[in-house]
N, C-alpha and C positions, 0 to 999 in steps of 0.2 A: 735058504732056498731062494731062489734067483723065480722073480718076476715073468706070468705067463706072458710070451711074445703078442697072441690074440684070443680074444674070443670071438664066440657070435652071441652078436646081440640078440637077438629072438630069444635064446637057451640062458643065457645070463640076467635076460629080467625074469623071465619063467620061471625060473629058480631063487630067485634072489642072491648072487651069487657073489659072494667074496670074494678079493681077489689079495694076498698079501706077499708080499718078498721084496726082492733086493733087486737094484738093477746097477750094474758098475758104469759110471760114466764114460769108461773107455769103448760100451758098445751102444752110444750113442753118439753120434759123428762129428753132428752140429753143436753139440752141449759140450763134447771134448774140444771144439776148437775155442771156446771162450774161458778154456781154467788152464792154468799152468800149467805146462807139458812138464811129465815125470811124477804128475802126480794120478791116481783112481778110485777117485772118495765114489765112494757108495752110495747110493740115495734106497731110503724106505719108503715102500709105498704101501698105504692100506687102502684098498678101490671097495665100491658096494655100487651093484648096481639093481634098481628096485623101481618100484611104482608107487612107492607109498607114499610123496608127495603128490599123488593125482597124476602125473606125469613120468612116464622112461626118465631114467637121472642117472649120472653114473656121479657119486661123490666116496672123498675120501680125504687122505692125508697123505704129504711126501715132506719125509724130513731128509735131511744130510746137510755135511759142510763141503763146500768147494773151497780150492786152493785161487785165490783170485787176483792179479796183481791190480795194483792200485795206480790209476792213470796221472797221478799227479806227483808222487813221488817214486813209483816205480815199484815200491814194498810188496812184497806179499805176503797176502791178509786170509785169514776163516772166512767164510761168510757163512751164516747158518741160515739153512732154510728149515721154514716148518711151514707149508701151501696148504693152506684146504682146498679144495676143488669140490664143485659144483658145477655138474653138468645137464644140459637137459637133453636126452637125445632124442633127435630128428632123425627122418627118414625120408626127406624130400627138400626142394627146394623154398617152396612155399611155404612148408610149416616152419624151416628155419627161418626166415624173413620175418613169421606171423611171431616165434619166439624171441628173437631179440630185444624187443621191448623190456620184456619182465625176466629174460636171464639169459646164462652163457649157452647158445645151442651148437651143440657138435653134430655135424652132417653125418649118419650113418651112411657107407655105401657098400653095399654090399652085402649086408648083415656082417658085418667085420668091425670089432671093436679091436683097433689097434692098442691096446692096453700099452706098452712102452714107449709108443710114439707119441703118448696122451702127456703121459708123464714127460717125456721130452721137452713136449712144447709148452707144458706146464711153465717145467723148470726155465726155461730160455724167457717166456715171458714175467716173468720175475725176478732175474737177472737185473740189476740197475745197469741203465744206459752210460751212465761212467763210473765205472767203482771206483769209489775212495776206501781207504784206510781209516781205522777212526780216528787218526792225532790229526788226518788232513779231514776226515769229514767235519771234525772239532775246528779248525781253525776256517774251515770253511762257511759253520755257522757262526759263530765269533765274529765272524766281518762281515756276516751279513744281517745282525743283529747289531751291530757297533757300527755303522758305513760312515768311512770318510769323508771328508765333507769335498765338495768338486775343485778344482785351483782356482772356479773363479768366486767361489761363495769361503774360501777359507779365512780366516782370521790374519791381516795385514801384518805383516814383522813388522815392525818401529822402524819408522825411516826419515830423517830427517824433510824438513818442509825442504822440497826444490829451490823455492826463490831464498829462503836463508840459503843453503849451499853454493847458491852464486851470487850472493852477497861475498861473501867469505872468497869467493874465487878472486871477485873483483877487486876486493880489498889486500889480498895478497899480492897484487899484481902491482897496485901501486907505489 
């Protein structure tokens, strides 16, 4: 069962209202153009939206895998998501301002709780800014855990003393 597109907020905390299904990432526009094209992974979402931490929230869980290529060898990789979300919903400017402090505030407008566009932006912000692969995330920490040493702090080759080597020039010569 496929993911409601909205609710209204008002009727959604009124109720305490679950919200559970599927959403295919191909009708998400922004989230399909960061996964390889030809693929339509699925994401799960379980929302609850309630007052029972003192305050309007809308929390839950989205799991699914995207098809993701990997910016440094090209590969493409799983990437598995499981988000929990925690929302605090506002309904003005000023209480989101007052909320950011002590958590994530989502501007209600409207009474419109974009329910898939939530999830969208969920998923795109936890998206890593360069995906790796993990044979390159591996070798990625590997060297940055082991770091070479600079060309001017590395350990000298053997190299004969200069003024011995032209000794030896000079003494050739004669």
């Amino acid at each position: 069962m496929g993911l409601a597109h909205e609710a209204r907020a008002s009727v959604a905390l009124e109720r305490a209202q679950h919200y559970a299904g599927e959403l295919a990432v191909s009708q998400c526009t922004r989230l399909s153009a960061e996964i390889v094209a030809g693929t339509d992974p699925v994401l799960r979402a379980e929302l609850q939206a309630d007052r029972r931490s003192g305050w309007p929230r809308l929390h839950g869980r989205v799991t699914g895998t995207l098809a993701l290529e990997c910016r440094r060898c090209g590969r493409v990789y799983d990437h598995a998501l499981d988000l929990a979300l925690d929302l605090r919903l506002v309904f003005g400017e000023a209480e989101e301002r007052a909320a950011l402090a002590e958590a994530e505030p989502l501007l209600i407008e409207g009474d419109r709780l974009p329910l898939r566009q939530i999830v969208e932006d969920e998923v795109l912000l936890a998206l890593p800014m360069l995906p790796r692969c993990q044979s390159c995330e591996n070798e990625v920490n590997q060297a940055a855990a082991h770091p070479a040493l600079p060309p001017e702090q590395e350990a000298p080759a053997s190299r004969d003393n200069p003024f011995a080597v032209l000794k030896r020039q000079l003494q050739s010569k004669e």
